[in-house]
C-alpha positions in Angstrom: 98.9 62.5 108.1 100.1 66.4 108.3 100.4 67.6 111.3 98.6 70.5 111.5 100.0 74.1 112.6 100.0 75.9 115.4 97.3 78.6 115.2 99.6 81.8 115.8 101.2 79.8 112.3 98.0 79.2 110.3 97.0 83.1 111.6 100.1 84.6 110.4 99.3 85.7 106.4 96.2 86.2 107.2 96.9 89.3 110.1 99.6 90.5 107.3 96.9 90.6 104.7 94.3 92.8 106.6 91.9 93.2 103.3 89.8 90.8 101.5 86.8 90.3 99.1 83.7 88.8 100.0 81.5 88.1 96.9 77.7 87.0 97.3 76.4 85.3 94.2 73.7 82.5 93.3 70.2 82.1 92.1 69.2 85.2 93.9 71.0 87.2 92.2 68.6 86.7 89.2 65.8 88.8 91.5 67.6 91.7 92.2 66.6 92.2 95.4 69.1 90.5 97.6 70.2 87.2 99.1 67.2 86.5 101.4 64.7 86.7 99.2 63.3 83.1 98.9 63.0 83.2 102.5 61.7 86.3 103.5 59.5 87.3 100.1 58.4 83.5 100.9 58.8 82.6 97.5 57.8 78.7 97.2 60.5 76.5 97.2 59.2 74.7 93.9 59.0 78.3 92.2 62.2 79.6 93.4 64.1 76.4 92.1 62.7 77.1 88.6 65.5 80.2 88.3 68.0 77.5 87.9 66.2 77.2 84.2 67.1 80.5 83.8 70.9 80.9 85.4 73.7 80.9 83.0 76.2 83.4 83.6 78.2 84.3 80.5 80.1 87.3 82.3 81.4 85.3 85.0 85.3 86.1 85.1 87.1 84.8 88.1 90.4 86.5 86.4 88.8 90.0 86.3 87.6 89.2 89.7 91.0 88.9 90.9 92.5 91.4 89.2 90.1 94.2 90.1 90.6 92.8 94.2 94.7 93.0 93.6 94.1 96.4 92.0 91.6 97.0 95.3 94.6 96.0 97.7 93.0 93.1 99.1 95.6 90.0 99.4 92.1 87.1 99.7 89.0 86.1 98.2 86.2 85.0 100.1 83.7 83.1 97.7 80.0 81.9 98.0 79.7 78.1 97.3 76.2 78.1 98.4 74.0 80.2 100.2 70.9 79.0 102.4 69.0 78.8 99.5 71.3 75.9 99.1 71.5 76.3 95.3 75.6 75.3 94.6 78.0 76.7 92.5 80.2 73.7 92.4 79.8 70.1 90.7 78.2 67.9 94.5 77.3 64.7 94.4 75.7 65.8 97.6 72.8 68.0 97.6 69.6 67.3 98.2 67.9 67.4 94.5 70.7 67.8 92.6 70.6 71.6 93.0 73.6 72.6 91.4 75.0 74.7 88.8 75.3 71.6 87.2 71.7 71.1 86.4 71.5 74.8 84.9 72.4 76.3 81.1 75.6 77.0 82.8 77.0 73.5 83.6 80.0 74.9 84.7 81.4 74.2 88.5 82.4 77.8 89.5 84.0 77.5 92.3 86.5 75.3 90.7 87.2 78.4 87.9 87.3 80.6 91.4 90.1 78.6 92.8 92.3 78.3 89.7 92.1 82.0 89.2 93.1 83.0 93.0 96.2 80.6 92.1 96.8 82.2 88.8 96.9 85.9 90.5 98.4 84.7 93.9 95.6 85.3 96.3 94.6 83.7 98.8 91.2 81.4 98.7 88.6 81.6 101.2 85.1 79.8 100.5 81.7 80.8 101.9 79.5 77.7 102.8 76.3 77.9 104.8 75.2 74.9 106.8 71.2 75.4 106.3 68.7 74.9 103.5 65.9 77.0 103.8 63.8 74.3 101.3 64.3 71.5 104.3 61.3 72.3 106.9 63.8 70.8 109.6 66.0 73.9 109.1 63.0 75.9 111.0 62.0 73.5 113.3 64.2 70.6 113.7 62.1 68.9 116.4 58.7 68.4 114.4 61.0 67.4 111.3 63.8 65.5 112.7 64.5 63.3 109.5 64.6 66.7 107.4 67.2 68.3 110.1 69.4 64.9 109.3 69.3 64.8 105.8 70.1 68.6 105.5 72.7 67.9 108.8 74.5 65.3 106.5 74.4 67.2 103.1 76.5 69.9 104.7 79.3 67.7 106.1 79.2 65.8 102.7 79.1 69.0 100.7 81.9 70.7 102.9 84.1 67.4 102.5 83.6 68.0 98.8 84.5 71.8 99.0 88.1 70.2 101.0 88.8 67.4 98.8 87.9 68.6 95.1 89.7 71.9 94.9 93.3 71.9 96.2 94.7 74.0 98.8 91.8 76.3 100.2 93.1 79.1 102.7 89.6 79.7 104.4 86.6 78.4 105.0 84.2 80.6 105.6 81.1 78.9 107.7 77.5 80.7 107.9 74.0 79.7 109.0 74.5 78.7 112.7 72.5 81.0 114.7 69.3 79.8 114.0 66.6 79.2 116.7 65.4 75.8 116.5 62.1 75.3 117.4 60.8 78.5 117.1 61.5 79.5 113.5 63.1 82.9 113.5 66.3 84.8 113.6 68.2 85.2 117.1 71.6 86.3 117.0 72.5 85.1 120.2 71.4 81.2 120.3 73.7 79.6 122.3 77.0 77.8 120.8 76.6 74.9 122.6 72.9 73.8 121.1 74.7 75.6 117.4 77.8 72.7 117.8 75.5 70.0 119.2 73.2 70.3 115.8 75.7 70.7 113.4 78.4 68.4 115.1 80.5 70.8 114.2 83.6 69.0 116.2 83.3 66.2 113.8 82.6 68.4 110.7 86.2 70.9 111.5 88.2 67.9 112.5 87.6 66.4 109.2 88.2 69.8 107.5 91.6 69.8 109.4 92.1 66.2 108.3 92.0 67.2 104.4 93.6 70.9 105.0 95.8 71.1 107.5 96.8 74.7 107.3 93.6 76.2 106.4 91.6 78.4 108.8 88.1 78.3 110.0 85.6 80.7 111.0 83.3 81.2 114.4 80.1 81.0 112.6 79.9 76.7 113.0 79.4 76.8 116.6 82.8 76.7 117.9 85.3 79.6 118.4 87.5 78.2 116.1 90.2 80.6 114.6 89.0 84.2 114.1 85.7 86.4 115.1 83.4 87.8 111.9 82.0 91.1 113.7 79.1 91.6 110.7 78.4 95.6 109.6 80.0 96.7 112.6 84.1 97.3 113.4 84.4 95.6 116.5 87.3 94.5 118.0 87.5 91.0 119.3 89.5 89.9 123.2 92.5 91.2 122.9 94.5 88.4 121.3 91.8 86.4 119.4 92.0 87.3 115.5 88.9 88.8 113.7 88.0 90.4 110.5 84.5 92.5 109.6 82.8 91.3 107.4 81.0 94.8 105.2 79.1 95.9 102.5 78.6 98.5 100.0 75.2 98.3 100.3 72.8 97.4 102.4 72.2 93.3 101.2 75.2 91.0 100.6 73.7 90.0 97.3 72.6 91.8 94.0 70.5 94.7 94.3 69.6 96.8 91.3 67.6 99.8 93.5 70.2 100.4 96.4 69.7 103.7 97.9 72.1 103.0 100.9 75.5 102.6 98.9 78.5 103.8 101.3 80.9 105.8 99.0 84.6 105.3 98.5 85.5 107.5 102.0 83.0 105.9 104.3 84.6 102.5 103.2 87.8 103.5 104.1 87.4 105.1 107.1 86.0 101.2 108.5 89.0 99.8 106.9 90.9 102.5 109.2 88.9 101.7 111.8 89.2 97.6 111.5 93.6 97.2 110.4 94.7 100.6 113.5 92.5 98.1 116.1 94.8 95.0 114.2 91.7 93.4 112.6 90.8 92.4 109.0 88.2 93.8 106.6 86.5 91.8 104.0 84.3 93.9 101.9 81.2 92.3 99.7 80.3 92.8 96.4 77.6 91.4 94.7 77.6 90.0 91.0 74.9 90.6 88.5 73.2 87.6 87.6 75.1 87.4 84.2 78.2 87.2 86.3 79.5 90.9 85.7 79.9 93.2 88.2 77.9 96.3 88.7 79.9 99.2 87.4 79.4 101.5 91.1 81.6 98.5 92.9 84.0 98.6 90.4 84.2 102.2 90.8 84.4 102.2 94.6 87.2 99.1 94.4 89.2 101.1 92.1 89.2 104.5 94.8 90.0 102.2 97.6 93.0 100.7 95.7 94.3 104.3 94.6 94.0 105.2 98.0 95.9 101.8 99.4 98.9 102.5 96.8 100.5 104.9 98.8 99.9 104.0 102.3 100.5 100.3 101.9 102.7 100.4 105.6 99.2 101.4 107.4 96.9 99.4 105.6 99.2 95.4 105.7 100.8 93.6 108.3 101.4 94.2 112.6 99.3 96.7 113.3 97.6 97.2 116.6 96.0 100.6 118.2 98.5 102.8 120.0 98.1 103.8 123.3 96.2 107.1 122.2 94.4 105.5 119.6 91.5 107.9 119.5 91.9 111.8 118.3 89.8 114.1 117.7 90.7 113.9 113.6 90.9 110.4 113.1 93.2 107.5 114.3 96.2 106.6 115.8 97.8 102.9 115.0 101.4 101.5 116.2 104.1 99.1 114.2 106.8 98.9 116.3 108.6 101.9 116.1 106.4 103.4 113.9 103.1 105.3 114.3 100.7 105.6 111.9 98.3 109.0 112.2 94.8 108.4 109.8 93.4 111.6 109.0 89.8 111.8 108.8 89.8 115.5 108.6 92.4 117.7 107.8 93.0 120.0 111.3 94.2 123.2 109.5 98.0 124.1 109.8 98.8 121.6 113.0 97.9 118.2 113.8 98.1 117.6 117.9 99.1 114.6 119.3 98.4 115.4 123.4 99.7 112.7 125.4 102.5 111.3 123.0 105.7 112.3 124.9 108.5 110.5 122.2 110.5 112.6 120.6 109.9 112.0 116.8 113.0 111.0 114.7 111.1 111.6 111.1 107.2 112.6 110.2 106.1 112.6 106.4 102.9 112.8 104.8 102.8 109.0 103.0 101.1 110.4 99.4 103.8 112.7 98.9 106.9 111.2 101.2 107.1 115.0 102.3 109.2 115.4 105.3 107.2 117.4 108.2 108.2 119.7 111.3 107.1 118.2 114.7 107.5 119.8 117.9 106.0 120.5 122.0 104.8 122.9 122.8 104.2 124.1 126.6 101.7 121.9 127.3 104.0 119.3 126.9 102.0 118.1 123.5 103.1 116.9 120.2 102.7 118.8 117.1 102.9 118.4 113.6 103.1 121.2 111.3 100.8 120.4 108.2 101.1 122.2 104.6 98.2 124.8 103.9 96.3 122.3 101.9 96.2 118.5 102.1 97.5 116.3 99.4 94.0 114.5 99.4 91.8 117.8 99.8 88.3 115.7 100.0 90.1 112.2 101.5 92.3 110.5 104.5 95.5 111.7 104.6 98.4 109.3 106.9 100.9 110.9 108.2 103.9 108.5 109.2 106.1 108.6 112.7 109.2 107.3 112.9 110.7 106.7 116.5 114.2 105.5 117.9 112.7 103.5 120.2 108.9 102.3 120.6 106.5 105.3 121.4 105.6 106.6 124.7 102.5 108.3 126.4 101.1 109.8 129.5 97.6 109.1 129.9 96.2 112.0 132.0 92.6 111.2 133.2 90.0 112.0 130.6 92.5 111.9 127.8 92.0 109.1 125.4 89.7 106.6 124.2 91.3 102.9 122.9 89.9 99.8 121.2 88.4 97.1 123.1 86.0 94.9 123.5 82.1 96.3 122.3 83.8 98.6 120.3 85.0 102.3 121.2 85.5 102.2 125.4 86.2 105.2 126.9 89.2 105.0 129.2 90.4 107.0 132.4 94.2 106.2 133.9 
């Protein structure tokens, strides 16, 4: 048997890589409306099973796929497998009425043409699996439908043992579907993990995942902390030490939606990225797939401005990055690699950029999108200033300007001064 890795081991490509793609695609995506649909439209399962008749994705191209995420700067993939609806995209042997892609037009296991592709294009592969299937009654209220709770309880081990065995090497696995309340039949974010763990076993389902794949990682959402935190439409950083990665998207649902009014444009995205890699997280941004497999033309627009803007900043986007002391400024964010810090520029602050409390002297400053070389100074007050060009490179973007030290950076933290990253978010901070 492998032995398996030391976290800090298994952890390490995926703190380098800091961006990934989350893709949300199934039956659903066939109403247009969103992943949650069967549930919350309270579509009949008989009825909603019928779509399988219709799905047969011709567009589907896990090449483009990863070739749009590389051009995007994201290093991972993060695919669906199956949703709660519990319809698969792979060839089981082990879901409950043969709902599979198998059984459609299609007859194609997609996940498997997911995985070869990530290899093909040297990304990483992550696969999204969630535990419940809203067609079993037990998922809602296990007690009054014990034998439904088992047989959906047993599906998901044998279907996640599949997902381990059948593909080769997966990076991720990507767990959902925990947090329901049993017995009561609704959403509640915080049910406890212990009564999560104790339903799903999930002990005995991640040993066995460890058994087949040794090096891969494993998510919080199966009960167990396990390797990394999934903050969900929020950037919130986790205790300091424990790895965790956003999860966003560019919309308002995770799946398909033809009429989305609340799309996030190119800017908003990457000010969260910002936000997530300077406080040393990860940021997995969703898209959702048309039903034909193509992907709608807005995301492939708003990949393509986030990759453009990734290009030349690659050094404050990938690897070590943590907040600095003075992470919060008035005009955007302040990250630390090593000797270097990194200064995201939310708004452009007119001919100077203040740093107050950094008390360093810089060795070299440029503006990243250009490499020009900048003229930093203090000033009475003791402050740190950067002398900016008239007009910024990016004039309606974030511009990065980059500080190179001699030694790691220093601060004084007058009372009042700074806000840092932490725990809940944004905490304000007096020294």
């Amino acid at each position: 048997m492998t032995a398996i890795p030391s976290r800090s081991k298994r952890l390490a490509w995926f703190q380098d890589a800091r961006l990934g793609l989350f893709i949300h695609w199934g039956l659903y995506s066939l109403l247009e409306r969103g992943e949650w649909a069967f549930v919350l439209d309270a579509i009949p399962a008989r009825e909603y099973e019928q779509l399988a008749n219709r799905f047969n994705p011709r567009k589907f191209d896990p090449d483009a796929l990863a070739r749009m995420a590389k051009a995007a700067g994201m290093k991972y993939l993060v695919h669906t497998t199956r949703h709660a609806d519990a319809f698969c995209l792979f060839d089981s042997r082990h879901s409950v009425g043969d709902f599979t892609v198998m059984n459609t037009p299609a007859r194609r296991d997609l996940v498997a043409e997911f995985v070869a592709a990530c290899r093909r294009h040297g990304l990483k592969v992550g696969l999204y699996y969630h535990l419940g299937d809203w067609r079993e009654p037990g998922y809602f209220d296990p007690r009054r439908y014990p034998e439904s709770a088992r047989r959906m309880r047993e599906s998901a081990h044998r279907q996640v043992e599949e997902l381990m065995t059948n593909y080769g090497r997966i990076d991720l696995l990507w767990y959902d579907g925990w947090y329901w309340e049993h017995g009561n039949g609704k959403l509640w974010p915080g049910l406890p993990r212990p009564l999560a763990r104790s339903f799903w076993q999930a002990e005995k389902l991640n040993a066995r995942v460890r058994q087949l794949q040794p090096h891969i990682l494993i998510n919080d959402r199966s009960g167990p902390l396990e390797d990394f935190g999934t903050p969900e439409q929020k950037v919130q950083a986790e205790q300091e030490g424990r790895a965790w990665e956003t999860c966003m998207t560019i919309g308002r649902q995770w799946g398909f939606v033809r009429y989305d009014s609340q799309r996030k444009s190119t800017n908003q995205l990457l000010a969260q990225i910002i936000e997530a890699v300077s406080q040393g997280g990860n940021f997995l941004l969703n898209i959702g797939p048309r039903a034909d497999g193509s992907v709608d033309p807005r995301d492939i627009r708003t990949l393509s401005g986030i990759g453009q803007w990734v290009k030349p900043h690659q050094s404050a986007v990938y690897g070590e990055l943590r907040p600095s002391a003075q992470w919060w400024l008035l005009n955007g964010r302040l990250a630390q690699q090593g000797k270097t810090l990194f200064y995201y520029l939310f708004e452009w602050p007119g001919p100077v950029a203040p740093i107050p409390e950094l008390i360093s002297p810089v060795k070299t400053a440029r503006l990243m999108e250009t490499g020009q070389r900048l003229r930093t100074r203090q000033d009475a007050a003791g402050r740190t200033l950067i002398d900016l060009p008239a007009r910024p490179p990016r004039p309606n973007g974030i511009n990065v300007v980059r500080l190179d030290f001699d030694a790691e950076p220093r601060f004084r933290l007058t009372p009042n001064c700074c806000w840092k990253a932490g725990e809940g978010g944004l905490i304000g901070t007096k020294t």
